[in-house]
C-alpha positions, -999 to 999 in steps of 0.1 A, spaced: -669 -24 -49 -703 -24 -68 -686 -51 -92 -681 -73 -59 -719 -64 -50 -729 -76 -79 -717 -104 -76 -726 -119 -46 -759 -109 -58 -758 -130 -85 -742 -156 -65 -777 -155 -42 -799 -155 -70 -808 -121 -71 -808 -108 -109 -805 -72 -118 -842 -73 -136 -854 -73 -99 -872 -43 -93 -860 -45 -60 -826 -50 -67 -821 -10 -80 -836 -5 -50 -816 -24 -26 -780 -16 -42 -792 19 -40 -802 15 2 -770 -3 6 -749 24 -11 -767 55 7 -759 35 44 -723 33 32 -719 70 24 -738 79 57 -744 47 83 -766 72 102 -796 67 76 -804 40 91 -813 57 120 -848 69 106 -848 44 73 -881 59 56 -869 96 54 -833 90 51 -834 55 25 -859 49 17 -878 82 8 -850 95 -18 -850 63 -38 -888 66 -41 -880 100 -53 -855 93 -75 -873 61 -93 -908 79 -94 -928 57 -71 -934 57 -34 -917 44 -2 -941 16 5 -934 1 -26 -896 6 -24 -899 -12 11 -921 -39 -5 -898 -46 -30 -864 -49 -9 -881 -75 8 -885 -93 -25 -849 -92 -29 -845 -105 6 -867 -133 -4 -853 -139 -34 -820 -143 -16 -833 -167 8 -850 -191 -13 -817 -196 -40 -792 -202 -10 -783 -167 1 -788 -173 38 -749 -195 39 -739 -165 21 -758 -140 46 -739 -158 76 -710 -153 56 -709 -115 54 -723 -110 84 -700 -135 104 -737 -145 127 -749 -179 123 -783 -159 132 -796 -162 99 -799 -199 91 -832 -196 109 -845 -161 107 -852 -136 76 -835 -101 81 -858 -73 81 -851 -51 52 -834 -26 71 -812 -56 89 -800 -68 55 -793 -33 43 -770 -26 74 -755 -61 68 -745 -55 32 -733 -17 36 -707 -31 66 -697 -59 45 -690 -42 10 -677 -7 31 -651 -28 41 -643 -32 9 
């Protein structure tokens, strides 16, 4: 599975010298283990991964949204409506904890 999430980060531009990009796999990995996290996303996501990489949860936040730019400006909104099977995001950017959610039902399935 992370091989495969790898991947289709690669395929959307996203390389792993993102800062963000620890970050995200690590969200996306935490909502598949538990999909209730996302039900309070600072304490339950967000919060640990701060913890574990020594820095807070503002910048965490701040740099998943990176990634979700990244992602959108090298083509990763075809692959977005992909995954998520909702043409939805030709037009709009997911909010971080939208493309977390998106990416954890996709690769759980797996």
């Amino acid at each position: 599975m992370k091989k495969e999430f790898q991947a289709t980060m690669y395929s959307m531009g996203v390389l792993h010298h993102y800062c963000g990009y620890s970050y995200f796999e690590e969200a996306v990995f935490l909502v598949i283990e538990n999909p209730e996290r996302l039900q309070s996303i600072q304490k339950e996501i967000y919060l640990p991964i701060a913890i574990k990489y020594h820095t807070n949860v503002a910048n965490v936040e701040k740099n998943i949204r990176t990634v979700r730019d990244v992602m959108m400006k090298n083509g990763g909104r075809e692959i977005l409506v992909e995954i998520s099977g909702c043409g939805f995001w030709k037009d709009k950017k997911p909010y971080p904890k939208e493309l977390i959610e998106i990416f954890a039902e996709h690769f759980a399935k797996k």
